[in-house]
C-alpha positions as CSV (number, residue, x, y, z in Angstrom):
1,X,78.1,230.5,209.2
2,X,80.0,228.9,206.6
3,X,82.9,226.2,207.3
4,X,86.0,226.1,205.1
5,X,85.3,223.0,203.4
6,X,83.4,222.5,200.2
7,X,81.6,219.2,199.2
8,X,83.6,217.7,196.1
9,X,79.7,216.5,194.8
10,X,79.2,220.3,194.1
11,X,82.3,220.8,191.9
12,X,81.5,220.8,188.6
13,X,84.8,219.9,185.9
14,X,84.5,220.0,182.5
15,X,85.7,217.1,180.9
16,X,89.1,218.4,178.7
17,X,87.5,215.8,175.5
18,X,83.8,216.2,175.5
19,X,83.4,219.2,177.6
20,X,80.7,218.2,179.5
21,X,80.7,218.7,183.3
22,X,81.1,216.1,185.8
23,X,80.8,216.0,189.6
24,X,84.4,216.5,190.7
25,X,85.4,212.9,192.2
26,X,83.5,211.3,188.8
27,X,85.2,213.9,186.7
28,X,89.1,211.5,186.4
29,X,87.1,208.5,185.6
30,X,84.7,210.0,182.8
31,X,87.5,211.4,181.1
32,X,89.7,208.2,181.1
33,X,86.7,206.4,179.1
34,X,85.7,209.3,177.6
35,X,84.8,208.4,173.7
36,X,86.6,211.7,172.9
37,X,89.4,210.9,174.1
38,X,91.9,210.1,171.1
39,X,93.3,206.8,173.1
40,X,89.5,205.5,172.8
41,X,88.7,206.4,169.5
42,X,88.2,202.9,167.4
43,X,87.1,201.5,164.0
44,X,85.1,199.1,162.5
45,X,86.8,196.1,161.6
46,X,84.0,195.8,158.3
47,X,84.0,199.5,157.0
48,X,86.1,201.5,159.1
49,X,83.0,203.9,160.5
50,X,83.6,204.6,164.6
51,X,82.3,202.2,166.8
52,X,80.1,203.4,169.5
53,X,82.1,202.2,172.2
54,X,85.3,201.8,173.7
55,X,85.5,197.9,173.7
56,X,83.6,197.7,170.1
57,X,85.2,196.1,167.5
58,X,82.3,196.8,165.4
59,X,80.0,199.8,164.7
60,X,76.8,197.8,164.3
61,X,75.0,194.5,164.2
62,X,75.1,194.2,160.1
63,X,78.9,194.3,160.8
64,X,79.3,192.0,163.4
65,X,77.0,189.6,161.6
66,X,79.7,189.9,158.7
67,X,82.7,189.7,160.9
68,X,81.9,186.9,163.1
69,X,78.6,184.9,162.0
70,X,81.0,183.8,159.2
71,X,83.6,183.6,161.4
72,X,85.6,185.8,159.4
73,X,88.4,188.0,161.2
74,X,91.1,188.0,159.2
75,X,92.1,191.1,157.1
76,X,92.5,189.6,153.6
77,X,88.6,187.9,153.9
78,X,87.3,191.0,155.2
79,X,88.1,192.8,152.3
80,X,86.1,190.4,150.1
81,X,82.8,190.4,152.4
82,X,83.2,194.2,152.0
83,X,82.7,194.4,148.2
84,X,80.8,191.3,147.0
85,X,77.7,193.8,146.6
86,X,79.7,196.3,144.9
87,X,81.5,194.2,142.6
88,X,77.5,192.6,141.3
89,X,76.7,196.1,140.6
90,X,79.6,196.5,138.6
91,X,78.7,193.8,136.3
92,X,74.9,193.7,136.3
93,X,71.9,196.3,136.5
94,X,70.9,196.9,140.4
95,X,67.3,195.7,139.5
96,X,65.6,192.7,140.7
97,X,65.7,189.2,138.0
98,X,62.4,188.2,138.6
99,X,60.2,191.5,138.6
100,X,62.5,194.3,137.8
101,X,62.1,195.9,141.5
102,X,65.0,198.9,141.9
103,X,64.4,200.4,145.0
104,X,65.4,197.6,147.0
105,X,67.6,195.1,145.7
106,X,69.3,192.0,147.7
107,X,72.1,189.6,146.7
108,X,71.1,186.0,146.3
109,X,73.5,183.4,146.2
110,X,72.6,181.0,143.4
111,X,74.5,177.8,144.7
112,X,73.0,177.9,148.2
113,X,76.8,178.3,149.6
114,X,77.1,181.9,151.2
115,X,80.6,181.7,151.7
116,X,80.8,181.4,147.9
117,X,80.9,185.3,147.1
118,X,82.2,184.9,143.5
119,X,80.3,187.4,141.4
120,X,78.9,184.3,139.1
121,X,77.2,183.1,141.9
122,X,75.7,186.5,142.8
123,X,71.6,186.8,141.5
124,X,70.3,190.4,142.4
125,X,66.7,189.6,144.0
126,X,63.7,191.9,145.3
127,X,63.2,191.0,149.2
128,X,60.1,189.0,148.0
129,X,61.7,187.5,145.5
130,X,64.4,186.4,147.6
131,X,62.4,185.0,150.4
132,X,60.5,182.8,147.7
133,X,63.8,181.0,146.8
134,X,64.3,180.3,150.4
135,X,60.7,178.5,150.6
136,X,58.1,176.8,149.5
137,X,57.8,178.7,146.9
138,X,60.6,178.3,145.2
139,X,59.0,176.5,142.6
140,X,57.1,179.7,141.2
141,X,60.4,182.0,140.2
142,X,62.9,179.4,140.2
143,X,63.0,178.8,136.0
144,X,63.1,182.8,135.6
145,X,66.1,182.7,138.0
146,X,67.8,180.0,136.0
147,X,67.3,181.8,133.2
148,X,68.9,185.0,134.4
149,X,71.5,183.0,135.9
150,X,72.6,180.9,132.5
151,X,72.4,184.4,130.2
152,X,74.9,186.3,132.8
153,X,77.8,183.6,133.0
């Protein structure tokens, strides 16, 4: 014989954002932090993709390395991180000074000062390349850097 009552476990709602079912006493609760929902939806505070969570300010670690390693929060200085890359590419070839690598190219800061994102200061560098100037090594590329450095400014 069956009673009157049915378990609330065996209810099934389908969440109004997401549409994905829910037990019926979680199915209140999923939708209020549902990342659907429009009043959870946030942005990256570096490039403006989605974060992945409600209490994000950030979409990923790269970002947050840029927004608070440097201790950078603030509108106006974000704005600069964002482009530095961009703005090197604008003025020089995307290819490495040292060995003429393409494929991947980073951003060496010639002065040492990493806040200093002024486009003078900017070397493009293979990884290798770049890890070199940061060691021992330094030694073995640094006149071909000098050089590149003295005929761009």
């Amino acid at each position: 014989m069956m009673s009157g009552w049915v378990n609330a476990q065996n209810v099934l709602r389908k969440c109004q954002f997401c549409l994905k079912e829910f037990p019926s006493p979680n199915h209140k609760r999923h939708e209020k932090g549902c990342l659907e929902n429009p009043a959870n939806i946030r942005f990256c505070i570096v490039c403006r993709k989605r974060t992945k969570h409600v209490d994000n300010k950030t979409c990923s670690y790269k970002c947050s390395n840029i927004a608070f390693k440097r201790g950078v929060a603030l509108e106006e200085n974000l704005e600069k991180i964002r482009h530095y890359k961009t703005k090197l590419w604008k003025k020089v070839e995307k290819k490495c000074c040292v060995c003429s690598e393409d494929k991947i190219v980073a951003v060496h800061h010639y002065d040492g000062n990493h806040s200093n994102d002024d486009e003078n200061n900017l070397i493009p560098m293979c990884p290798t390349h770049h890890q070199y100037m940061h060691s021992r090594w330094k030694h073995l590329i640094e006149e071909k850097v000098d050089k590149y450095y003295h005929n761009c400014v």
